[in-house]
LOKEMI-441328 format. One record per residue: residue in one letter; x, y, z of N, C-alpha, C in turn. Coordinates in steps of 0.02 Angstrom, whole numbers, plus 50000, padded with zeros to 5 digits. Each point is the difference from the previous one (the first is absolute). Layout:
! residues N
AXYZXYZXYZ/...
END
This chain:
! residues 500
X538996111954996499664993649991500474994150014/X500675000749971500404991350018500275002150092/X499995006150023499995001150071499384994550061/X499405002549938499344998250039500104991550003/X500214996149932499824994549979500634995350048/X500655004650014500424994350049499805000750083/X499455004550009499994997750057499864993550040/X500284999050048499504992949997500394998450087/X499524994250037500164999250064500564998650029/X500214998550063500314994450017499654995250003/X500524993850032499544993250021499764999650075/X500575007550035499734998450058499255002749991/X499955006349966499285005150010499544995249975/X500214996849930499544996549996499694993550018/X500204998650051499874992850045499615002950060/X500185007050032499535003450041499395001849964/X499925003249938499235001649973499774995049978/X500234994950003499584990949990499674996950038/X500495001950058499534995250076499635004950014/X499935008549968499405003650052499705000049951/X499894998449912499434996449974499674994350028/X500294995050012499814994250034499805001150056/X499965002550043499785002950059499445002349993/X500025005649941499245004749988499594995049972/X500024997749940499664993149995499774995750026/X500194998950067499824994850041499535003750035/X500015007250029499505003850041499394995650004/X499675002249945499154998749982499804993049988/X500644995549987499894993950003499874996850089/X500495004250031499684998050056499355003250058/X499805004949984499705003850010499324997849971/X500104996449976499124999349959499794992050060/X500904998050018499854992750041499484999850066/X499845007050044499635001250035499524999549991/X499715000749938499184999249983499944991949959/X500594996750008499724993249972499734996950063/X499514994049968499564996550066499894990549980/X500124995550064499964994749977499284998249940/X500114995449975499644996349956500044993249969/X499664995449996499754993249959500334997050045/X500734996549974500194994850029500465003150067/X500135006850006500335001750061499665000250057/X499174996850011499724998850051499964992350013/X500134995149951500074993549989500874998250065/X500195002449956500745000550024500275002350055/X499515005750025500435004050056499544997750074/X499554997949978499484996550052500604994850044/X500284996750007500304996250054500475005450053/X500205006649976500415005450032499465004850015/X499295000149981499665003850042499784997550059/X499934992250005499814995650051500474999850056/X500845000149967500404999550044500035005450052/X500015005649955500315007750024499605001650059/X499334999350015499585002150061500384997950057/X500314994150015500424998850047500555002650002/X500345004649954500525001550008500535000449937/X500465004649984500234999449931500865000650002/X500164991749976500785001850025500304996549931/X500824995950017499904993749960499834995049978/X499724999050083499784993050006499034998849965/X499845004749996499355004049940500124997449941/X500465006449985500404999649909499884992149983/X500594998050047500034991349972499444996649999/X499734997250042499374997450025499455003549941/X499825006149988499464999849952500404997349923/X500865001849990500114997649917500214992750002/X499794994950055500184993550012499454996949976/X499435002350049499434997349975499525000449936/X500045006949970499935002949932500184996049977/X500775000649985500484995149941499744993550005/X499944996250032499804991250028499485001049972/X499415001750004499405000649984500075001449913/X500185005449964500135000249945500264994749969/X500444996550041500554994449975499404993049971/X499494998650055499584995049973499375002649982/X499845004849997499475002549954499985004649928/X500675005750008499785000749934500675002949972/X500485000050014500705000449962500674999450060/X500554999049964500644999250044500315005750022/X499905004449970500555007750016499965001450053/X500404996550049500035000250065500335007550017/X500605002149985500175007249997499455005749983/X499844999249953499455004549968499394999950060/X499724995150023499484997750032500185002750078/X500584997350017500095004350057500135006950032/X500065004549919500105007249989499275003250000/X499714997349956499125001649993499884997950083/X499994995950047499774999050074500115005950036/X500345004049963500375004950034499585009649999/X499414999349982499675003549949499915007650074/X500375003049951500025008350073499134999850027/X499594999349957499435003350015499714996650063/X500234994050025499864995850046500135002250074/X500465003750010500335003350055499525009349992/X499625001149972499485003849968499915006349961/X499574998549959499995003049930500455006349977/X500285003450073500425006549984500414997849992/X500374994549995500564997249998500194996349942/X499415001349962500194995849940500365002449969/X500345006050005500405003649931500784998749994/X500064993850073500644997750004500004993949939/X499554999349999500084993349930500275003949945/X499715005249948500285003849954500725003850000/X499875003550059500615001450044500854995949977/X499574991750014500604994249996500234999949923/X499505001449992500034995649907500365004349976/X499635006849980500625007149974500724999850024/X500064999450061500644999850007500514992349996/X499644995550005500384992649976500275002249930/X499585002449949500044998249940500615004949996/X499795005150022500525005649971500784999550039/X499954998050068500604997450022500344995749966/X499694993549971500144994450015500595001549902/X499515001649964500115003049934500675004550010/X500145005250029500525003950014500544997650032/X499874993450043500684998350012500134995749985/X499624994649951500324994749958500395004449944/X499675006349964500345003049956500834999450007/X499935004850066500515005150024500634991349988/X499574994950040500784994849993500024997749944/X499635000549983500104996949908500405002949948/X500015006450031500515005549960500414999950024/X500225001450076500554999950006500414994250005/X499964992250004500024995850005500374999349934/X499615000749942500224996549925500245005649967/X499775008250019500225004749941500765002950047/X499954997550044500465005650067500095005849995/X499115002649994499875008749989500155003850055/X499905005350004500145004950064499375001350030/X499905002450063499545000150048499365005249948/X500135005549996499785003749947499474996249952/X500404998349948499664994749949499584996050018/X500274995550052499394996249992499355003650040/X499895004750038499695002750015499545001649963/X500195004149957499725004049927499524994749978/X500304993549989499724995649960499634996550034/X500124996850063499544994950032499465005850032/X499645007150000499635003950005499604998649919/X500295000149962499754999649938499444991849988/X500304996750020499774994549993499374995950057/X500045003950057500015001650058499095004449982/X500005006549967499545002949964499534996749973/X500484996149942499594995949934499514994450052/X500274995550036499464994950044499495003850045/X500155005850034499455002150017499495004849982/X500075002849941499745003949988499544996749933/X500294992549975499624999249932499994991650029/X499754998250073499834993850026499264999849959/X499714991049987499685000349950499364999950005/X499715001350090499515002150027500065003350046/X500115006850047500215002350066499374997550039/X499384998149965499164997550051500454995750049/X500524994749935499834993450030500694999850050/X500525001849976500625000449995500115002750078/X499645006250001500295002850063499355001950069/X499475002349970499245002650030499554992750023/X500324993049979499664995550018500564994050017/X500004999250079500514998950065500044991649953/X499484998050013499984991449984500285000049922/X499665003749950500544998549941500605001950003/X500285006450018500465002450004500554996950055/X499984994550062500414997350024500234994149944/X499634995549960500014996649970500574998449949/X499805007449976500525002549914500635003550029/X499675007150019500425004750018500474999450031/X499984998250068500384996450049500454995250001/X499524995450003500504994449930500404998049963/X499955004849940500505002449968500535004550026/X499575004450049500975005950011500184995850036/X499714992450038500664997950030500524994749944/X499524998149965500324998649948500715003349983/X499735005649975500595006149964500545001650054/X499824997550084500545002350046500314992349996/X499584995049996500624992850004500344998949944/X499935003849957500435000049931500545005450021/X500005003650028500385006350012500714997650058/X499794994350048500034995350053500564996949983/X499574995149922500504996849960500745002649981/X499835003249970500515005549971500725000450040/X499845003750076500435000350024500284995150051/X499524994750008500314995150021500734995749987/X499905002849929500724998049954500505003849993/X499705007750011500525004050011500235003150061/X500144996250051499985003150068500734994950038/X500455002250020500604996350018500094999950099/X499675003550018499945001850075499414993950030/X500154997850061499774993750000499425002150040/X499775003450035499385005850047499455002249938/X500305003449961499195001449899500024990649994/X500374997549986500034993749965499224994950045/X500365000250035499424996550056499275003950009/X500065006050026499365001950002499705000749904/X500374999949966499664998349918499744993149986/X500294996750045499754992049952499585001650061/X499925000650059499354999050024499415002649985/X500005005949981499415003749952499924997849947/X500544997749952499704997849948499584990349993/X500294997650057499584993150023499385002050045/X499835004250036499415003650018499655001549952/X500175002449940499755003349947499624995449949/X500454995450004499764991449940499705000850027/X499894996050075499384998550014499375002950014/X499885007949989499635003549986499695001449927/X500575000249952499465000749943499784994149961/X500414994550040499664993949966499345000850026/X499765001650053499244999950030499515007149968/X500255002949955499885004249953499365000449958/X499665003449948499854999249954500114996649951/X499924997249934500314994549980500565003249941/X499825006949989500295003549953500885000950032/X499855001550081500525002950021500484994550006/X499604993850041500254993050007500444996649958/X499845000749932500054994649942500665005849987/X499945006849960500665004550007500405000250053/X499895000350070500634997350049500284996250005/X499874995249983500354994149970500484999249954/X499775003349941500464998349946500485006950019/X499945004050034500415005350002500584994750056/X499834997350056500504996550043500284996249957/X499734996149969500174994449974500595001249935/X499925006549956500515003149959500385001950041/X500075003050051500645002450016500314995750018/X499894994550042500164993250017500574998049945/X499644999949956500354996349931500725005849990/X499815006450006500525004849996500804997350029/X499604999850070500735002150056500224993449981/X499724993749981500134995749997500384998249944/X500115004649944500405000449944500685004450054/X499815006450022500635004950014500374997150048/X499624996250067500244999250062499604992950014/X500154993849988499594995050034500125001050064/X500404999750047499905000050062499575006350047/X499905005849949499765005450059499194997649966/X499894993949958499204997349959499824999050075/X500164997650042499934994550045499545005450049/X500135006850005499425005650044499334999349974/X499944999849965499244998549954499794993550011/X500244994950011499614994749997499584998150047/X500145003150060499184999050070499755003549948/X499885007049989499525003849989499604997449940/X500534995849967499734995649922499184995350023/X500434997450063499754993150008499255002850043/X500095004750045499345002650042499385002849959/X500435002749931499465001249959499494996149972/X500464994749955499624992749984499684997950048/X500024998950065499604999550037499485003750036/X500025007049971499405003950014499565001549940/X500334996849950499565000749919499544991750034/X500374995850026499694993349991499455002250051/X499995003850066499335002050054499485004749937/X500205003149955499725006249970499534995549947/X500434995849961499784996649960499464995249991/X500134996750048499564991250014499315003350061/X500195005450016499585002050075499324996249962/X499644995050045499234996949974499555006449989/X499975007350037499565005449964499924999849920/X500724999849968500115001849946499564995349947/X499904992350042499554997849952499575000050019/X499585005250043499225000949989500065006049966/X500315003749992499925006649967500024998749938/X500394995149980500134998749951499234996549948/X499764997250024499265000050011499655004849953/X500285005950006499355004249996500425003249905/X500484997049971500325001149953500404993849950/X499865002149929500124995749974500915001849960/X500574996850033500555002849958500354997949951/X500284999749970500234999049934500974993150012/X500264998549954500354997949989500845001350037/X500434996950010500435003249999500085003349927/X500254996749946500215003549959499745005249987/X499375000449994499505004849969500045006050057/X500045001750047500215002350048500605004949985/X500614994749983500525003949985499875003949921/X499634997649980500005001549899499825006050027/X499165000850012499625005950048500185005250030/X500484998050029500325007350074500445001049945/X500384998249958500575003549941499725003749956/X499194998549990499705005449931499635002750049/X499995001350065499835004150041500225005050014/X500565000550002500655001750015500185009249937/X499614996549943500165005049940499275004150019/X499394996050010499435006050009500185004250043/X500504998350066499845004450056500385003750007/X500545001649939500625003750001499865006049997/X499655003649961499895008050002499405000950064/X499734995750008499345000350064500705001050091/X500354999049992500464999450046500475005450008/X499955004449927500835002349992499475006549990/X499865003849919499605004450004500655006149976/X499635006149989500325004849965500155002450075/X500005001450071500195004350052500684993449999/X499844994750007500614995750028500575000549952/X499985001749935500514998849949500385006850005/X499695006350028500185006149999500525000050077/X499874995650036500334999850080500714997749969/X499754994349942500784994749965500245007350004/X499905003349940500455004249955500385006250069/X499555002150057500215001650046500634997050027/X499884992449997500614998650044500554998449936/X500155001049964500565000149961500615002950009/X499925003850009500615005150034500444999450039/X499724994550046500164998750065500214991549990/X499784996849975499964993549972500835002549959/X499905004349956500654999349957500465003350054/X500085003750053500565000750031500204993550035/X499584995550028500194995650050500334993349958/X499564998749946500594994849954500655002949968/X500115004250003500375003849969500804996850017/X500005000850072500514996350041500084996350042/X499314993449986500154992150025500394996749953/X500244995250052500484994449961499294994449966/X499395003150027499764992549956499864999549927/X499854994349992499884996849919499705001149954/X499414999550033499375000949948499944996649963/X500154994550007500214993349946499005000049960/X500154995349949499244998149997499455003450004/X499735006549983499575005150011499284995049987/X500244999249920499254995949992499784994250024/X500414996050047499944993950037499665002150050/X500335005150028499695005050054499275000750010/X500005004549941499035000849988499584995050005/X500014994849966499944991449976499805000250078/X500534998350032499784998750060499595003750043/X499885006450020499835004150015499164999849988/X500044998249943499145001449967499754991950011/X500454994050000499724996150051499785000150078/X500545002250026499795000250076499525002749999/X499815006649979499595002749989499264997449994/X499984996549953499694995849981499504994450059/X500424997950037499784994150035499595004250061/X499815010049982499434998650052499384998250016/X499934997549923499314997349968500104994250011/X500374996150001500084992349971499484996650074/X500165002450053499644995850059499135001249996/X499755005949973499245002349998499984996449930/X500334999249940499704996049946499974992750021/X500304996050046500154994050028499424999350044/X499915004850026499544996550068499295003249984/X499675006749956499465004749990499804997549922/X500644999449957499885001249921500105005949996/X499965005850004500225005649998500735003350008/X499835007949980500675000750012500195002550091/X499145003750033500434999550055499205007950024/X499945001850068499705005150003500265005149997/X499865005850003500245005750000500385001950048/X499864997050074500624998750061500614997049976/X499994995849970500654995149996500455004349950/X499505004449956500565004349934500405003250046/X499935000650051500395005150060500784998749991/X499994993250023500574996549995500624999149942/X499354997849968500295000649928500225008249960/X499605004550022500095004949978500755002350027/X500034997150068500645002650019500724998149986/X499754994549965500724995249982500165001049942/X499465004549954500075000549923500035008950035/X500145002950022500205005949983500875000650041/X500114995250033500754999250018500254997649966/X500004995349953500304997549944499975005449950/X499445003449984500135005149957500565003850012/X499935001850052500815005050017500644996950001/X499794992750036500804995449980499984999349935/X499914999749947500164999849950500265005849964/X499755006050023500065006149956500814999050045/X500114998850067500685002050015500314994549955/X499774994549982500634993949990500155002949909/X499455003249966500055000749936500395007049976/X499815004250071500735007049994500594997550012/X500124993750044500804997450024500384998049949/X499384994249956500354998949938500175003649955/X499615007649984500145002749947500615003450019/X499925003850075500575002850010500744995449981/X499964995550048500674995049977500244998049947/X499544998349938500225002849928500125002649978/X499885006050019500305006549982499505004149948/X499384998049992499485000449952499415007450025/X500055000850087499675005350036500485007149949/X500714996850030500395006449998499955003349934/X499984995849952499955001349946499695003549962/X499294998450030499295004849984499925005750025/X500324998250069500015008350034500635005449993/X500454997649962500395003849959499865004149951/X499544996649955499615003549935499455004450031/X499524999150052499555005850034500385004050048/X500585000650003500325001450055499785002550089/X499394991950012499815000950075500614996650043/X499995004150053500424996850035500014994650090/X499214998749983499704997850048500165004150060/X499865006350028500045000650041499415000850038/X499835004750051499294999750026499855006949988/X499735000949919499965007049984499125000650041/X499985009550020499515001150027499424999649931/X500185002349930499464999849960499984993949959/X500394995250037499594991949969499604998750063/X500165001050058499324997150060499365005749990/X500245006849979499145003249963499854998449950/X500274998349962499684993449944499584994950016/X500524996450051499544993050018499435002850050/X500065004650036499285003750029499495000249952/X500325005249957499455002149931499614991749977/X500474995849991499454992249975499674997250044/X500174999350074499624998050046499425005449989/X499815005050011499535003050007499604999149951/X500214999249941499685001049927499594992350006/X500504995550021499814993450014499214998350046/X500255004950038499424998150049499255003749977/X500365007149968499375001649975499504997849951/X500204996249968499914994349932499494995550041/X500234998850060499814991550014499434999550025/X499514997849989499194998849990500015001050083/X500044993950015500174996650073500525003450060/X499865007650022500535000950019500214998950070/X499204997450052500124996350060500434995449988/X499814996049958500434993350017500645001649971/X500205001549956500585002249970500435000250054/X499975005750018500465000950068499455001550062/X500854994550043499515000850070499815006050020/X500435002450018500375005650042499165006249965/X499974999049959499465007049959499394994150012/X499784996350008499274994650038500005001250049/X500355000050065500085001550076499645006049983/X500595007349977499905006650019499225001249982/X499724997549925499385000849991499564996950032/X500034994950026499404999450064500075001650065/X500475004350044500225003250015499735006850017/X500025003449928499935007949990499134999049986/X499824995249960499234999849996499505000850079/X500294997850033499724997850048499694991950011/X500214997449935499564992249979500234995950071/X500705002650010500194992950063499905002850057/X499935006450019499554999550070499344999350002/X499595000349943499224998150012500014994549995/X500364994649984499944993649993500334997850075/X500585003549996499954995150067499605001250082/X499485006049978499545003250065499444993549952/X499844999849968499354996249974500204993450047/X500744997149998500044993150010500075002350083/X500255004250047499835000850063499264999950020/X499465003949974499355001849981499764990850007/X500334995449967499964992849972499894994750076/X500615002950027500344993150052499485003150069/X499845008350010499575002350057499304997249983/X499804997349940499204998549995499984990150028/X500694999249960500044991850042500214998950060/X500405004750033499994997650054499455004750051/X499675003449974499645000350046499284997449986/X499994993549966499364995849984499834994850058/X499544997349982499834993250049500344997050000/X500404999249930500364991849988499754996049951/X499595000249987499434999049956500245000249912/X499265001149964500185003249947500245006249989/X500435002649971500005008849993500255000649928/X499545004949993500205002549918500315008650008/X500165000049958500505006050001500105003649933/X499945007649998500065001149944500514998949934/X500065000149954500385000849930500675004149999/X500474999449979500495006950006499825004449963/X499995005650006499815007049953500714999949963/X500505002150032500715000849980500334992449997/X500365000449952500484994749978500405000549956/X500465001950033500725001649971500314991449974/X500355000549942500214995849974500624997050046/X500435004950016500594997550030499714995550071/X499525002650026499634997150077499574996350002/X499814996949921499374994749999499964997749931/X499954994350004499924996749932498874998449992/X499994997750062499304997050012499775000850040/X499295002650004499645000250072499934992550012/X499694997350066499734995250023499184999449976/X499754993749986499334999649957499185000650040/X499755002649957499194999550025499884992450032/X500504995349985499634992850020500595000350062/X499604998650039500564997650050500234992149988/X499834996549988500514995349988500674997749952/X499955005449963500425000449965500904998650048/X500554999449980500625000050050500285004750041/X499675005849957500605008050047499505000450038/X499394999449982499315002750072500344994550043/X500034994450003499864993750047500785001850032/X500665002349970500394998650024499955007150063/X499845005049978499855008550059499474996650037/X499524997149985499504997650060500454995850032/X500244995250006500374995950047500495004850040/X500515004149966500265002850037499595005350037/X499725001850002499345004550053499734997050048/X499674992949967499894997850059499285000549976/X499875000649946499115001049994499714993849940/X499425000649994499554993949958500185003049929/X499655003549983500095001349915500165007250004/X500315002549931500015006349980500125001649956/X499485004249946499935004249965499865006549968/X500115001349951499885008349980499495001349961/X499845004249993499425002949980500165008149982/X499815002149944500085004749947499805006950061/X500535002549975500025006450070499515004950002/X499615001249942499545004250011499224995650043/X500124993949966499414996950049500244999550073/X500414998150019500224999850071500025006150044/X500065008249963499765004750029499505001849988/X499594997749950499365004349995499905003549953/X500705001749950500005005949974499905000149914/
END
């Protein structure tokens, strides 16, 4: 038995059975992306690149349909010129088999973008070994895609999912940008870094407002950083400072924003900020959850080898948090400002993702401190663990994930990765997406006219939130009739439409 109980990995083995978890995980997430199909506003949106593309599909397309999109959005109904020119971009436009490059994008932005901000974040501040951070930025890497806080919206639907998803991992890569901009002494990284990361301002300032308003204060703190350690290397950041403010000021003031604004009544500054802070406490276990707290205790091991032997501080733990659960915080503050609310279930995307990376920066900043006190060692003297990567603490943490999942009411949404495979293995997402082929052969081979069309039988959650309505005038009918090219269109309950 104490034979069985010291076994336990390396870091190399175990950094290889991480990425081919992450790998297997990802399978069915992308695999289910073939049977997603445009919908609502991705025919609104992608309509200037279906117009273009008949002539021909190059760059001069790309641009030209996300020029005119964006402009158009800009004085009618919001600023997110970035965002706006990503949605112009909608695969299904270049045609419908092609749409699975939109999901396609999103899965892998997020999970890239997540894995290699990690990877510099660790090695950068903990100066871990290739190994480690592996282990860990897979771990964390897991936690965002597998417990994102809708996969419908997040990844299976192109127009929300460029918005948030996208968005944000570039977010998480111009923070990553940051980072080494400061740590880079070769004058060839140095240059091509500040140019990506001033490419980058001016991309997520044209953002979502969640991603927008947090890119900011993330430039804007480090700013203040280098500017304590190094005033003169402050001076790389300041285009990228200044391009931002000036793409928050196009994002911000765009005249759309006050007709949209129109259609909502929002609240206070203060009340705003009071709001998104007691927001902040409802949405903490709605975000985190018994699978995400079991991934923490997973990465411990690995967390305690890599502080183990940085020179850093860990100064301030609880200042740390403080802050943390503010930033956090402010992904509400723009939807209580401009909606009264805290925000739709798209925008938790964002937010979901910034409160489950802070969760992990904290668990590392609160092992650094204990370790450096000497308060870890202490405890794990009296249990005598020795943090290593024993094989029967990761069948442990198996044993709770499973137990976890079996518990959980909800186990589509829970995890992605088990929502994909089950609509998938049902058959739900190929009858849905033959129903919606079945869909586009009855309109286009109509007069032009009226055409009604049947109901979906199948509707998989991950591939549809809403059919389109019995009224055709409603917005999603009016916005698929325009892009068709036809007068009205509606549905009608599928057994009347066959007869049956």
């Amino acid at each position: 038995m104490r034979k069985l109980l010291k076994i336990s990995f390396s870091d190399k083995v175990l950094a290889v059975l991480s990425v081919a978890a992450l790998l297997l995980a990802l399978i069915p997430l992308y695999r289910l992306a073939f049977y997603a199909v445009p919908r609502y506003d991705d025919y609104g949106y992608g309509l200037n690149l279906w117009k273009e593309q008949r002539y021909g599909y190059g760059p001069l397309t790309i641009l030209k349909a996300g020029y005119e999109t964006a402009l158009s959005s800009h004085y009618s109904w919001q600023g997110t010129y970035s965002s706006i020119f990503m949605m112009a971009q909608m695969p299904g436009a270049l045609g419908f088999d092609k749409y699975f490059i939109g999901p396609m994008l999103l899965i892998t932005s997020l999970a890239s973008s997540v894995f290699f901000m990690t990877m510099v974040l660790t090695g950068v501040y903990l100066k871990a070994d290739r190994y480690k951070r592996i282990i860990f930025s897979v771990i964390v890497t897991l936690t965002l895609t597998e417990c994102i806080y809708t996969a419908q919206q997040g990844f299976y639907w192109y127009n929300s999912g460029v918005h948030y998803v996208f968005m944000h991992s570039l977010m998480f890569v111009m923070t990553a940008f940051i980072v080494l901009l400061d740590h880079v002494d070769h004058i060839l990284p140095r240059i091509l870094l500040f140019l990506a990361v001033t490419f980058l301002a001016f991309v997520c300032a044209g953002a979502n407002f969640v991603t927008c308003v947090q890119g900011i204060l993330l430039l804007t703190g480090y700013i203040f950083i280098v500017l304590i350690k190094n005033p003169r290397r402050s001076i790389l950041y300041l285009p990228a400072f200044f391009i931002y403010t000036y793409g928050l000021r196009l994002n911000l003031l765009a005249p759309g924003n006050a007709h949209r604004q129109a259609s909502y009544q929002g609240e206070g500054v203060i009340a705003s900020v009071a709001d998104s802070l007691k927001e902040g406490v409802v949405n903490t276990w709605k975000f985190s959850g018994l699978f995400v707290l079991i991934l923490m205790i997973v990465a411990i091991p690995v967390i305690r080898k890599m502080v183990k032997k940085t020179d850093f501080k860990f100064r301030l733990p609880g200042l740390f948090t403080l802050l943390s659960y503010c930033f956090y915080c402010t992904g509400y503050t723009s939807s209580y400002y401009s909606m009264g609310n805290a925000g739709l279930s798209r925008t938790w995307i964002a937010v979901c993702f910034t409160f489950q990376i802070l969760l992990f920066a904290n668990e590392v900043y609160w092992i650094g401190y204990l370790v450096r006190r000497g308060v870890a060692e202490k405890l794990f003297a009296i249990t005598g663990y020795r943090f290593r990567h024993y094989v029967l603490y990761y069948a442990a943490a198996l044993a709770m994930l499973l137990f976890s999942f079996h518990i959980t009411q909800d186990k589509i949404g829970a995890v992605s990765s088990f929502g994909a495979y089950y609509y998938i293995h049902t058959g739900e997402a190929y009858a849905f997406h033959q129903e919606f082929m079945d869909r586009v052969d009855i309109i286009e081979n109509s007069d032009g006219g009226d055409v009604v069309v049947p109901e979906y039988a199948y509707k998989p959650w991950f591939l549809i939130n809403r059919d389109i309505s019995e009224d055709p005038t409603q917005e999603e009918n009016r916005m698929m009739s325009e892009y068709f090219g036809i007068d009205d269109l509606r549905t009608v309950p599928w057994n009347e439409y066959y007869g049956d």
